[in-house]
N, C-alpha and C positions, 0 to 999 in steps of 0.2 A: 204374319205367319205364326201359327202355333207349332208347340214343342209337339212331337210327334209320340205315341204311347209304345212302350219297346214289346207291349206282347199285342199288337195291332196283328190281326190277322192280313196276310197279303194272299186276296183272293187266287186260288187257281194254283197255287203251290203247296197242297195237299197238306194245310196246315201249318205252315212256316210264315213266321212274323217278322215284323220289322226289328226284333232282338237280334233275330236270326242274321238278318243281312247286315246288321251293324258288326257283328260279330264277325262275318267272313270278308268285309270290307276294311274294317280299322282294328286287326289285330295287331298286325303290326305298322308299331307305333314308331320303332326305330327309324322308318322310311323317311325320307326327307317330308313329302308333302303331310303325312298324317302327324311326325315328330312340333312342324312347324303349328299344326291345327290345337295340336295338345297341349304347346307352349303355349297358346292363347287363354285354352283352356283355364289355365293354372293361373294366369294372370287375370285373369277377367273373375277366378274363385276369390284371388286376394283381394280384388278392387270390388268384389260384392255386385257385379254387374251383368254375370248371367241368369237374365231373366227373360230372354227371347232368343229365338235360334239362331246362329252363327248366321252372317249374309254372305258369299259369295262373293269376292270382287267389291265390296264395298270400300267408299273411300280413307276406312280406318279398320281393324282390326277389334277395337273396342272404345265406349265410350264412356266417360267415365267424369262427373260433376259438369258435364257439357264439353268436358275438354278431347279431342278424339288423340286416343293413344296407340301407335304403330308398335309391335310386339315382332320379334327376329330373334329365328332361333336357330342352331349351330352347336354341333356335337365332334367330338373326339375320332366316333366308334359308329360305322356304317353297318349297313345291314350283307352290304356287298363284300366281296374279300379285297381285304387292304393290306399293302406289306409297311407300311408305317400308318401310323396316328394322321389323321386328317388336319388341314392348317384351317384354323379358327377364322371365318369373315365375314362380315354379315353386310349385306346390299343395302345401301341408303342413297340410290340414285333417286334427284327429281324424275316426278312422271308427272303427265295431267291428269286432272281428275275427272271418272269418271261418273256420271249420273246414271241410275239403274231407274230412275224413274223416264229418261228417257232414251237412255241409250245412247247416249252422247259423251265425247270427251271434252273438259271445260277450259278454257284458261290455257294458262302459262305452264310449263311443267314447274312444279313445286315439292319442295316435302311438308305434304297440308298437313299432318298431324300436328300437335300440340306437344308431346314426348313421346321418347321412343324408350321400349324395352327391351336388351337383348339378353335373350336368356345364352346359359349353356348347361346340355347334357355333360356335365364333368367327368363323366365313366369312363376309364382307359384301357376297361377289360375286357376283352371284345366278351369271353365266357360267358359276364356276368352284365352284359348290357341289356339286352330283352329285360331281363327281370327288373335290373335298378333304375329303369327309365319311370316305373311306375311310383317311383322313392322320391317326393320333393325336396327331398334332403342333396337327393342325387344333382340338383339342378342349382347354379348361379342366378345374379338376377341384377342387369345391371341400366340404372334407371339416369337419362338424360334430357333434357328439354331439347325440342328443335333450335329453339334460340341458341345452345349450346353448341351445335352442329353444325348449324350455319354461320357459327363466330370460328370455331377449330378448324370446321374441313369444307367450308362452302361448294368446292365444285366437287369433292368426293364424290364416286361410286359405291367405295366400300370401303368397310372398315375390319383393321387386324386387330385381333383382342387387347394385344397390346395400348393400342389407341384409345379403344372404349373402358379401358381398365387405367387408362390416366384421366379421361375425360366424363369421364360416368361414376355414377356414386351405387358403389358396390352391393347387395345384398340381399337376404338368405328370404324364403318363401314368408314367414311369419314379419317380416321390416318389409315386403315388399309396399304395404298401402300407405306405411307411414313416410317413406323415401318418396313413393309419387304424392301425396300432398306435400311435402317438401319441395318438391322440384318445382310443384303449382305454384308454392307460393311466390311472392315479388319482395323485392327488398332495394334502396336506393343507398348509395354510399355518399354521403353530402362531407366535403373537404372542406376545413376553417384553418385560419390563423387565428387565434385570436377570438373575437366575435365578429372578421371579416370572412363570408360564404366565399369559395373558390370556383367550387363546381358541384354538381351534380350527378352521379354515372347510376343509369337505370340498372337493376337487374333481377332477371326474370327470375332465376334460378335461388331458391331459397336454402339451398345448401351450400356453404362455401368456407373453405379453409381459408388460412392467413395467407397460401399462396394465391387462391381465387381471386384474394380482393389488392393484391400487393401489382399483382399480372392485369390486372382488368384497370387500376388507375394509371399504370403507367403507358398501357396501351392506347389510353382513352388520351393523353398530355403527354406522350412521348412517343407514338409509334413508328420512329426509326430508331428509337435509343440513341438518339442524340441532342445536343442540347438543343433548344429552342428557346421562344420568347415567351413562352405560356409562362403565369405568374405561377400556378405550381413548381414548374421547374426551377423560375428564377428562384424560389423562398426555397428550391430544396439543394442549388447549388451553393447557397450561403449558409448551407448546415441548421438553417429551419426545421423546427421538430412542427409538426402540420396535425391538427387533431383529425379522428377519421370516424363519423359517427354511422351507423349504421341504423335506416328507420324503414316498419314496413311503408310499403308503397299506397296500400289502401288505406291509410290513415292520413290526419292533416301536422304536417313535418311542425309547423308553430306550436301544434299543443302536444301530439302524441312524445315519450320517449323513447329514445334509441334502443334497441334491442341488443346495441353490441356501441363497442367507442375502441377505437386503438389509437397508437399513434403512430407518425410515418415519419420518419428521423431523416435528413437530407445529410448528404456529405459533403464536405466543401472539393469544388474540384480542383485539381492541378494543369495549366494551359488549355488544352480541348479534350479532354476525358470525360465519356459522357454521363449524364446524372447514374449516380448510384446510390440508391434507398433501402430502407427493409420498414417492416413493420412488427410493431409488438401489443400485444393484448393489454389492456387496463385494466376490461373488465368482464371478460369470459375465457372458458376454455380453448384449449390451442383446435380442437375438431371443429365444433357443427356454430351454427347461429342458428337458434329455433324462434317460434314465435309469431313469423309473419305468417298475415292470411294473405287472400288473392289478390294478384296485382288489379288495381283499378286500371 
């Protein structure tokens, strides 16, 4: 499919083009389904990926280094009259996918994308909404892996801003492409005593604070929060301090260097109180871990 020319004459309408009907079909933009088409828009501008016409029904939104990315948008300020502000949610139920080469739906229901973006129209004026919808300043932009998704909210339908604004990595129209190669990339947290390996915990997600990675090992050697026989636990109920290196994924862990090293402090515990650890930095900032490329 080619891009369509906007002064394309449309025969038999006494000179009026395909400008024309763009103009009296998707002016207003504030509307749910056209709001939804223009957040794509803007995300498919930052990811440098509009170069063929929107698809209909296709089984992602945009694609993007091969990876297909779901884009969800949700605003304050309707087109309709409203006596309060609209509540923030954005639908992330599995569906099957479907094929438009044949018109078939395939599989299992899933959420086949690769990440998801949910934007928001921020505007809380209704006055000044038509105009500043057009402002990408106007607009949040908040970026998470499916793996993410399906680790926080697995059987979710939908999601309250709240959620996506703890579980998504926040940001503005100009950080939007550098936050999705972040999210692509892969990154492994590999556990030591000593020069004894403990474990291994994969992760997709190449963004990650002290709490992502303090939440993601304990979950992976403690998922009831209580004590167990895993050797992590035991070296961290004996107040073992546990080195915690960080390596990307697509690299060989023997020779490559760690992108990040912290360390994981055990506490000694009292009768049956269950492990309680923290982690602190060595040798990077308290925010981001940059660095890794794609997970192999």
């Amino acid at each position: 499919m080619n891009f369509l020319d906007q002064r394309e004459p449309i025969a038999g309408l006494g000179g009026r083009t395909v400008g024309d009907f763009w103009q009296w079909a998707y002016s207003d933009i504030l509307s749910n389904r056209n709001r939804s088409i223009f957040a794509e828009y803007i995300v498919g501008i930052a990811l440098g990926v509009i170069d063929s016409p929107r698809i209909e029904w296709d089984a992602a939104d945009l694609c993007y280094r091969g990876f297909k990315i779901e884009v969800k948008a949700s605003a304050y300020v309707q087109e309709w009259w409203q006596n309060k502000l609209s509540t923030i949610r954005y639908g992330i139920s599995k569906a099957r996918f479907w094929d438009r080469t044949t018109n078939k739906y395939i599989g299992q229901p899933t959420r086949c994308a690769h990440v998801y973006v949910f934007c928001l129209y921020s505007e809380t004026d209704k006055a000044k909404a038509n105009a500043n919808i057009l402002k990408v300043e106007s607009w949040e932009f908040y970026v998470a892996s499916t793996e993410t998704l399906n680790q926080e909210c697995p059987s979710a339908e939908s999601l309250s801003l709240e959620t996506v604004q703890r579980i998504c990595h926040k940001c503005v129209f100009d950080q939007l492409k550098e936050a999705m190669d972040n999210v692509l990339s892969g990154a492994a947290i590999h556990i030591r005593n000593g020069n004894k390996r403990l474990g291994v915990i994969r992760y997709r997600n190449g963004l990650m604070t002290a709490f992502d990675i303090h939440r993601r090992i304990l979950a992976q050697y403690n998922p009831s929060n209580q004590i167990t026989r895993d050797p992590v636990n035991r070296l961290l109920e004996r107040g073992n301090v546990l080195e915690v290196l960080i390596r990307a994924t697509s690299k060989n862990p023997k020779t490559a260097k760690p992108i990040a090293t912290m360390k994981l402090f055990g506490h000694r515990l009292c009768g049956s109180k269950p492990v309680r650890s923290y982690l602190s930095f060595t040798s990077v900032p308290y925010r981001l871990y940059r660095g890794c490329s794609k997970a192999g």
